[in-house]
HTML snippet that shows the backbone in 3Dmol.js (N, CA, C, O; Angstrom):
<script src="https://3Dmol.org/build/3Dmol-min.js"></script>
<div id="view" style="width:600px;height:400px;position:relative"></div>
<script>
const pdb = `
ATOM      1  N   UNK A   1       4.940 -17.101   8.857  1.00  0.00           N
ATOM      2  CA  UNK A   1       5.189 -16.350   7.652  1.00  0.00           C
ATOM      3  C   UNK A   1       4.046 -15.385   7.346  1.00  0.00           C
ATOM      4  O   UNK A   1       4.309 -14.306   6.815  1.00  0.00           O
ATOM      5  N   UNK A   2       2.881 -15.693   7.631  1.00  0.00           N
ATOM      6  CA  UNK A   2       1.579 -14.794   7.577  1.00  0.00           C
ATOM      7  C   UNK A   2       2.203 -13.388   7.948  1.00  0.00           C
ATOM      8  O   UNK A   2       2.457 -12.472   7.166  1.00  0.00           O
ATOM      9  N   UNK A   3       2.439 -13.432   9.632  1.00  0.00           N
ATOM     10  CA  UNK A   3       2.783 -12.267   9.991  1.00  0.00           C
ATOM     11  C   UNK A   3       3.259 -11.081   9.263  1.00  0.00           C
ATOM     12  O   UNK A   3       2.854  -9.921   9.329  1.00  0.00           O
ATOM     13  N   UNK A   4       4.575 -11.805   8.273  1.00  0.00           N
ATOM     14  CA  UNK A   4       5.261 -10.859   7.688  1.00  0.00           C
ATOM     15  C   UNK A   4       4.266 -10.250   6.221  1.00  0.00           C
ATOM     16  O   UNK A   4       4.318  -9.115   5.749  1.00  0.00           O
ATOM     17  N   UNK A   5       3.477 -11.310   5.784  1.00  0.00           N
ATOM     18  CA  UNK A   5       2.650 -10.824   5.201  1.00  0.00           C
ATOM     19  C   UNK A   5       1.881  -9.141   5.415  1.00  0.00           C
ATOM     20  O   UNK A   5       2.056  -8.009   4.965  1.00  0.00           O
ATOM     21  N   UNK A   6       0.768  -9.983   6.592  1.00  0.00           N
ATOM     22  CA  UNK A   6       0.221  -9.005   7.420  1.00  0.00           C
ATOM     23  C   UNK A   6       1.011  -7.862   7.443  1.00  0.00           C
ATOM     24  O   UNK A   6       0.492  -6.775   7.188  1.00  0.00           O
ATOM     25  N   UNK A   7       2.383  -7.965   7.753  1.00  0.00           N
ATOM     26  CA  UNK A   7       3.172  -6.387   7.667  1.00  0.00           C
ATOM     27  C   UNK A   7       3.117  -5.534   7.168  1.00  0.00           C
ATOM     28  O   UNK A   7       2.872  -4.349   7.396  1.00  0.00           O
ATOM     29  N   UNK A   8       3.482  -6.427   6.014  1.00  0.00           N
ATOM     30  CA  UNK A   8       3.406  -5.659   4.839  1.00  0.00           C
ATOM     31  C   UNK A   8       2.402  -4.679   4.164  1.00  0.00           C
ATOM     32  O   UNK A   8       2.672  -3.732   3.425  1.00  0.00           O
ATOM     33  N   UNK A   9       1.371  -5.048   4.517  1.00  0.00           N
ATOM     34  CA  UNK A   9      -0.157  -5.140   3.758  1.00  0.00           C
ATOM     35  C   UNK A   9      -0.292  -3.893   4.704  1.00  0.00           C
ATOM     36  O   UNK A   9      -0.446  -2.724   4.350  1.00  0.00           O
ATOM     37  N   UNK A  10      -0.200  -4.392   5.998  1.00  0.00           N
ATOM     38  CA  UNK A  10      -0.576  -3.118   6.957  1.00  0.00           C
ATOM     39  C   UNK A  10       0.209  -1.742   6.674  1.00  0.00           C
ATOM     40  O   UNK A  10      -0.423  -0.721   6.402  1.00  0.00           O
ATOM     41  N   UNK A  11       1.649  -1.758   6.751  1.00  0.00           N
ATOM     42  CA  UNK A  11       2.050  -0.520   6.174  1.00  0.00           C
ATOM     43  C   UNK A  11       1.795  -0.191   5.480  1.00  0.00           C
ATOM     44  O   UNK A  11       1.306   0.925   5.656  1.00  0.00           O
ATOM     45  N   UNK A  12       1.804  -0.656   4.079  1.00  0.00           N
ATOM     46  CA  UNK A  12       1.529  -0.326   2.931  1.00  0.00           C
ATOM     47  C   UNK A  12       0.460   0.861   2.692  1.00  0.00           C
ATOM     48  O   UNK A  12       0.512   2.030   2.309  1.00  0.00           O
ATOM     49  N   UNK A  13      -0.833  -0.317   3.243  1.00  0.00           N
ATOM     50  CA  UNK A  13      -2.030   0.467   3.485  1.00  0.00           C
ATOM     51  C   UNK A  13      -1.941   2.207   4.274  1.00  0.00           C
ATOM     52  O   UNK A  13      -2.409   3.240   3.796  1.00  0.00           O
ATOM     53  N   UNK A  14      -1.160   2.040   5.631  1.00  0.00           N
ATOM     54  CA  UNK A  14      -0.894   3.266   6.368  1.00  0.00           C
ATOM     55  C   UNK A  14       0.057   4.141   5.340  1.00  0.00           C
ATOM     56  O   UNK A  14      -0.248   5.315   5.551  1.00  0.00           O
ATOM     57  N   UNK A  15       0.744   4.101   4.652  1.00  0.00           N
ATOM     58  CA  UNK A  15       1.527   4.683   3.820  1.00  0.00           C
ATOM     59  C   UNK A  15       0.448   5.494   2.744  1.00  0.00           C
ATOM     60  O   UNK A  15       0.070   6.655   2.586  1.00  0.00           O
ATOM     61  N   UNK A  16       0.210   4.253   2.153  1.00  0.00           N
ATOM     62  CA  UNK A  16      -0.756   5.260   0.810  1.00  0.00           C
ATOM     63  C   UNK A  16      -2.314   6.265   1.667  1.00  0.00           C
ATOM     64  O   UNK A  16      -2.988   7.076   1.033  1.00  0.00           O
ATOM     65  N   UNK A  17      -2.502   5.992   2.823  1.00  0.00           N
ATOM     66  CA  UNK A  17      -3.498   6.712   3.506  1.00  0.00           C
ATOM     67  C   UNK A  17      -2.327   8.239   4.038  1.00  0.00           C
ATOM     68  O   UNK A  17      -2.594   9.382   3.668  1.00  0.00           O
ATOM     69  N   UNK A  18      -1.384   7.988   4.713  1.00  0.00           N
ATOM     70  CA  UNK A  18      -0.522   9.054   4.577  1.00  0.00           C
ATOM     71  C   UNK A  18       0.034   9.768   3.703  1.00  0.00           C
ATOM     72  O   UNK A  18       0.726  10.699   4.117  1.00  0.00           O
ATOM     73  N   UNK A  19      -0.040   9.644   2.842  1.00  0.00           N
ATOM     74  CA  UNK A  19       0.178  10.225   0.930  1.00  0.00           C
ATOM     75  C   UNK A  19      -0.773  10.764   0.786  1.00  0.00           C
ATOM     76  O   UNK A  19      -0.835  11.970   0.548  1.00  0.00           O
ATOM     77  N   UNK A  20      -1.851   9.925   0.908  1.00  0.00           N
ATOM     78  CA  UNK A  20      -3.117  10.667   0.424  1.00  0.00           C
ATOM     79  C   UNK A  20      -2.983  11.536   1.283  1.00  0.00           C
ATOM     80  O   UNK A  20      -2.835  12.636   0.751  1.00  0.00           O
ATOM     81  N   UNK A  21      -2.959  11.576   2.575  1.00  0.00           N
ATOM     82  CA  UNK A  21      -3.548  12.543   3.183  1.00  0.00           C
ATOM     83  C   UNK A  21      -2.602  14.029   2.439  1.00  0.00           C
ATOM     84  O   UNK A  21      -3.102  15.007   1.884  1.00  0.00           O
ATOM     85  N   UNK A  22      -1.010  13.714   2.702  1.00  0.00           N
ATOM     86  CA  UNK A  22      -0.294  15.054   2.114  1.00  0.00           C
ATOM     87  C   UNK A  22      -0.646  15.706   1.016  1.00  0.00           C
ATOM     88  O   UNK A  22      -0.660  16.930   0.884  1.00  0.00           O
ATOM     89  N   UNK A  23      -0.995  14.723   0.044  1.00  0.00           N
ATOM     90  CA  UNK A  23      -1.606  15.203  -1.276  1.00  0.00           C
ATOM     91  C   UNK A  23      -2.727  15.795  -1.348  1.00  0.00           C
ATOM     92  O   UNK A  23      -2.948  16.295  -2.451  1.00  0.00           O
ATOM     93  N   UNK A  24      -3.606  15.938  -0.489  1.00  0.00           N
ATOM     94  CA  UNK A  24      -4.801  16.572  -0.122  1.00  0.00           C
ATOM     95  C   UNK A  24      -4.431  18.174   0.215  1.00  0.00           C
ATOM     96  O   UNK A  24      -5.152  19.142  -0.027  1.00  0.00           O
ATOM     97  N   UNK A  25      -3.182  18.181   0.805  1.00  0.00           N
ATOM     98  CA  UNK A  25      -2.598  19.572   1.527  1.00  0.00           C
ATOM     99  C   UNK A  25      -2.066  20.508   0.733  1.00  0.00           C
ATOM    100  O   UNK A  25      -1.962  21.714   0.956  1.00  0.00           O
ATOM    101  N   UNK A  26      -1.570  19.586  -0.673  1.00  0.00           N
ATOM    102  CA  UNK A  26      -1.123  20.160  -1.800  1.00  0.00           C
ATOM    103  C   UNK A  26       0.340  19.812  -1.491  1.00  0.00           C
ATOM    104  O   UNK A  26       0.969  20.420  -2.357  1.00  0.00           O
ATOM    105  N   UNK A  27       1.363  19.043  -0.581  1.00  0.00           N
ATOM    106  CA  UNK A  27       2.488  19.006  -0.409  1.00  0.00           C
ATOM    107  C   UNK A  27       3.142  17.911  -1.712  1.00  0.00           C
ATOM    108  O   UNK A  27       4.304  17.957  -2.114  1.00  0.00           O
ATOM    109  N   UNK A  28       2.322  17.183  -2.100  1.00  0.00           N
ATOM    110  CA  UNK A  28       2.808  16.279  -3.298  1.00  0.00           C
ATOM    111  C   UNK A  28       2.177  16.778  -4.408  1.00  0.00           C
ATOM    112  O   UNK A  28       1.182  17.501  -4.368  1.00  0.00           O
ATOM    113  N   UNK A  29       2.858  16.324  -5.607  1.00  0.00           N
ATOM    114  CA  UNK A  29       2.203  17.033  -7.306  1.00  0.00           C
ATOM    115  C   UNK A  29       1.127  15.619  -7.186  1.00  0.00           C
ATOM    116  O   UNK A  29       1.134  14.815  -6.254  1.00  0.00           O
ATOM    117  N   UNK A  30       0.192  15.578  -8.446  1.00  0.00           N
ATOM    118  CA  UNK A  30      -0.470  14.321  -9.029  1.00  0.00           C
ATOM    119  C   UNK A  30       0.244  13.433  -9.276  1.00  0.00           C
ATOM    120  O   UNK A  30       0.284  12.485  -8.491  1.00  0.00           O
ATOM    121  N   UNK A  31       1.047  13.439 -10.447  1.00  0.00           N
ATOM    122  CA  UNK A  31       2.403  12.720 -10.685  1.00  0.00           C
ATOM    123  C   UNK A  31       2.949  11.664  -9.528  1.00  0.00           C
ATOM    124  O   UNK A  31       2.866  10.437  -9.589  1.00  0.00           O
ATOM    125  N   UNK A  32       3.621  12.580  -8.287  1.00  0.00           N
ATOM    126  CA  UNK A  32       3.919  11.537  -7.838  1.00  0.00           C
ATOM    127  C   UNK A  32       3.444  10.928  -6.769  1.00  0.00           C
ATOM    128  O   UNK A  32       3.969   9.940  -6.257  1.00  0.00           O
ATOM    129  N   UNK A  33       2.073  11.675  -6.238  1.00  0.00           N
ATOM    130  CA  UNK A  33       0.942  10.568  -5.592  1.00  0.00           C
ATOM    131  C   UNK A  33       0.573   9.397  -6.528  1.00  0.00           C
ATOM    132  O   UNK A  33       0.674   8.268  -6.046  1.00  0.00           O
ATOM    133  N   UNK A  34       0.315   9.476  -7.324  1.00  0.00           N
ATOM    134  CA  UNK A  34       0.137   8.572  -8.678  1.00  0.00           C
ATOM    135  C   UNK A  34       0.927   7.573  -8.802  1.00  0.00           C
ATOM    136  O   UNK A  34       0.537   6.430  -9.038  1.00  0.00           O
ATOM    137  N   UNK A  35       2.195   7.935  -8.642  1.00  0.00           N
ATOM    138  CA  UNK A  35       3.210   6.757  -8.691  1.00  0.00           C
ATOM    139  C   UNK A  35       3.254   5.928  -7.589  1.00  0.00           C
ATOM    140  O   UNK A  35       3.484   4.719  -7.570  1.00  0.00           O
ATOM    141  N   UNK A  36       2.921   6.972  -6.305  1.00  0.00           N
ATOM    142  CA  UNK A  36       3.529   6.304  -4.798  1.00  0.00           C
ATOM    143  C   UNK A  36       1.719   4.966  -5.100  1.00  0.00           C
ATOM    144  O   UNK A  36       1.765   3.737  -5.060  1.00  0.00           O
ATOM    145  N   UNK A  37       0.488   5.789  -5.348  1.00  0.00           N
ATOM    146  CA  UNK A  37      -0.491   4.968  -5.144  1.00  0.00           C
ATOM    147  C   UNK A  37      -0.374   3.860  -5.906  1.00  0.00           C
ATOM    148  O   UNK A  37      -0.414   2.814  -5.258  1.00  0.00           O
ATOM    149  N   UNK A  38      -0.200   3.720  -7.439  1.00  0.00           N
ATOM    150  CA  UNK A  38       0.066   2.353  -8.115  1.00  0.00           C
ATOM    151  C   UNK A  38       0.943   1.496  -7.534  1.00  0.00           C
ATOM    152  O   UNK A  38       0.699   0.289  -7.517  1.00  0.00           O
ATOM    153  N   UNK A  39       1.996   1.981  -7.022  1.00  0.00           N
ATOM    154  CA  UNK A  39       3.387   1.374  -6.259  1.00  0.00           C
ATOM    155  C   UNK A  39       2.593   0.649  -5.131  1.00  0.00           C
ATOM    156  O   UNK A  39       2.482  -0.565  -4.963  1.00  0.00           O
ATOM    157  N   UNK A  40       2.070   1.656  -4.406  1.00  0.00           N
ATOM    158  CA  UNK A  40       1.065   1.129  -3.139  1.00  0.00           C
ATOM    159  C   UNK A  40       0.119  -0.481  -3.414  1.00  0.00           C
ATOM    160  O   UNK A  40       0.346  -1.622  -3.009  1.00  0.00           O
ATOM    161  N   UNK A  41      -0.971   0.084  -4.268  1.00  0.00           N
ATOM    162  CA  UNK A  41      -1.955  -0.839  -4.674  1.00  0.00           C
ATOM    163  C   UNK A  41      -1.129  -1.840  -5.117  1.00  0.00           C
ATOM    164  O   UNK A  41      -1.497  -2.673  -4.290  1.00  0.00           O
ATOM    165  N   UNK A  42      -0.280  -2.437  -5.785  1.00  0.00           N
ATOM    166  CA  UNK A  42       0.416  -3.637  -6.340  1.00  0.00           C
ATOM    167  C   UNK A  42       0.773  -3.777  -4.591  1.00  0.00           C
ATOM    168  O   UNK A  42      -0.208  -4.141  -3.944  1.00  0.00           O
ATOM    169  N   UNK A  43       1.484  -3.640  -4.135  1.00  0.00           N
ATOM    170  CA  UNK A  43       2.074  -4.137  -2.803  1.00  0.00           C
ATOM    171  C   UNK A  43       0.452  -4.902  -1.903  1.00  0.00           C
ATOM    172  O   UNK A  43       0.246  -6.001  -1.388  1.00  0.00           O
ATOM    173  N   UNK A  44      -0.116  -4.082  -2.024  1.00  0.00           N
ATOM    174  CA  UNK A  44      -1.527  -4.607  -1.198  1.00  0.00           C
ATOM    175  C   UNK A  44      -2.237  -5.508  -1.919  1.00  0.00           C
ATOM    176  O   UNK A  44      -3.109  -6.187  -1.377  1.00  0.00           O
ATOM    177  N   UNK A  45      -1.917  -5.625  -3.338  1.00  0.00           N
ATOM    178  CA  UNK A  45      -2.242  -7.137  -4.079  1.00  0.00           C
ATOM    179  C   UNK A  45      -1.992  -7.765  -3.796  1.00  0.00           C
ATOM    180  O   UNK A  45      -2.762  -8.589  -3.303  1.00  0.00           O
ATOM    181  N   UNK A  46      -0.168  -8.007  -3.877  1.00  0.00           N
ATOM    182  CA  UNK A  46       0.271  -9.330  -3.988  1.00  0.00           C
ATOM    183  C   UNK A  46       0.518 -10.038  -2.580  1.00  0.00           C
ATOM    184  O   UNK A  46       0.929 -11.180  -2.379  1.00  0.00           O
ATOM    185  N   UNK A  47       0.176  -9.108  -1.708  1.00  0.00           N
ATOM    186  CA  UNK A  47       0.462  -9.706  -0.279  1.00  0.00           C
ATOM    187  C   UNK A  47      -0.799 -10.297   0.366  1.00  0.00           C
ATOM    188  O   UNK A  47      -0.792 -11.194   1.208  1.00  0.00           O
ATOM    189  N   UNK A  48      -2.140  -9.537  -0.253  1.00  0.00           N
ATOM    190  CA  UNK A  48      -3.196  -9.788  -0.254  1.00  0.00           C
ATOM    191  C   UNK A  48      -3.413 -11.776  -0.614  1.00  0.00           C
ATOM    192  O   UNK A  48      -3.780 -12.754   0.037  1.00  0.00           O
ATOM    193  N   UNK A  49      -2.821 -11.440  -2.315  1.00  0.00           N
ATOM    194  CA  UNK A  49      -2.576 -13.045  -2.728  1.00  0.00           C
ATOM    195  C   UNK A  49      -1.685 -13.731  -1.250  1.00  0.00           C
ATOM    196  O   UNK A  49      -2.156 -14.635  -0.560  1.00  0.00           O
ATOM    197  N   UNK A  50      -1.050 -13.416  -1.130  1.00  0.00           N
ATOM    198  CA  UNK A  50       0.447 -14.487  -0.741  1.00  0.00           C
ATOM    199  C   UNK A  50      -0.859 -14.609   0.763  1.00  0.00           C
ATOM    200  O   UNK A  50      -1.336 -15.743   0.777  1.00  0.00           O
ATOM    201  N   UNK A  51      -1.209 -14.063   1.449  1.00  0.00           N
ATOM    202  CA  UNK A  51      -2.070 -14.329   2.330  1.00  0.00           C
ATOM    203  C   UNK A  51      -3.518 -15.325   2.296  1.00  0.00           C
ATOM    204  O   UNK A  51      -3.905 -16.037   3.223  1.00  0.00           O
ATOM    205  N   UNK A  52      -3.989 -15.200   1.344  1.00  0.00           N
ATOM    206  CA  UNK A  52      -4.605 -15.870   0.837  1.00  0.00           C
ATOM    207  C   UNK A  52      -4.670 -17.595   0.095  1.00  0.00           C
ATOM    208  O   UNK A  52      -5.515 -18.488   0.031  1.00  0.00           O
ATOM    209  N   UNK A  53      -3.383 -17.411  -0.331  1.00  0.00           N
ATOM    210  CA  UNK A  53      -2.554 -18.821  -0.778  1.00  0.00           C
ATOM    211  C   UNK A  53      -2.037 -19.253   0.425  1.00  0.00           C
ATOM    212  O   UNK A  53      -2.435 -20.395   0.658  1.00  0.00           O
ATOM    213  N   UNK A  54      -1.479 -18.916   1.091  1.00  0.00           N
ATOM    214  CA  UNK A  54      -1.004 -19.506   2.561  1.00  0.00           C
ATOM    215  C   UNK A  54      -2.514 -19.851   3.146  1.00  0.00           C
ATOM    216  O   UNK A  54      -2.816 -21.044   3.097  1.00  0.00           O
ATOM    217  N   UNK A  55      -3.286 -19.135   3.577  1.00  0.00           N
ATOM    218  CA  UNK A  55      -4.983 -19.974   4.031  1.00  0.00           C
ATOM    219  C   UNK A  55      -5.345 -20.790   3.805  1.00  0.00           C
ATOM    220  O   UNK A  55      -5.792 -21.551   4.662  1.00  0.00           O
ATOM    221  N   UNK A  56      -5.342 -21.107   2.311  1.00  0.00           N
ATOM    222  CA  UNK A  56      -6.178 -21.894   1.686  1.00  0.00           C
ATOM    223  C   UNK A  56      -5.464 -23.349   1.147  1.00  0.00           C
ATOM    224  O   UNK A  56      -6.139 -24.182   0.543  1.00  0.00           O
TER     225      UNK A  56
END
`;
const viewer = $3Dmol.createViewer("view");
viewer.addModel(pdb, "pdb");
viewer.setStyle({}, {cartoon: {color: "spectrum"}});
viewer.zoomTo();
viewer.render();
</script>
């Protein structure tokens, strides 16, 4: 079950680094880098937790 964790966490991460990057180019507004990054960061929390609770 980790694994799918790990998945998660890993895209996630590659996603909001690919956002950022577009948003740097000017292809996204603030607005909705903003949304995609909060959206992002909660996903890399709670999987963060669920990884962490499974370890321990």
């Amino acid at each position: 079950m980790i694994w799918l964790y790990l998945t998660v966490l890993i895209f996630s991460l590659l996603s909001l680094y690919f956002v950022y990057g577009e948003f740097k180019r000017g292809w996204f507004p603030k607005k909705v880098f903003s949304f995609v990054a909060v959206l992002d960061g909660i996903i890399v929390l709670l999987s963060g937790i669920m990884i962490l609770q499974l370890l321990l």
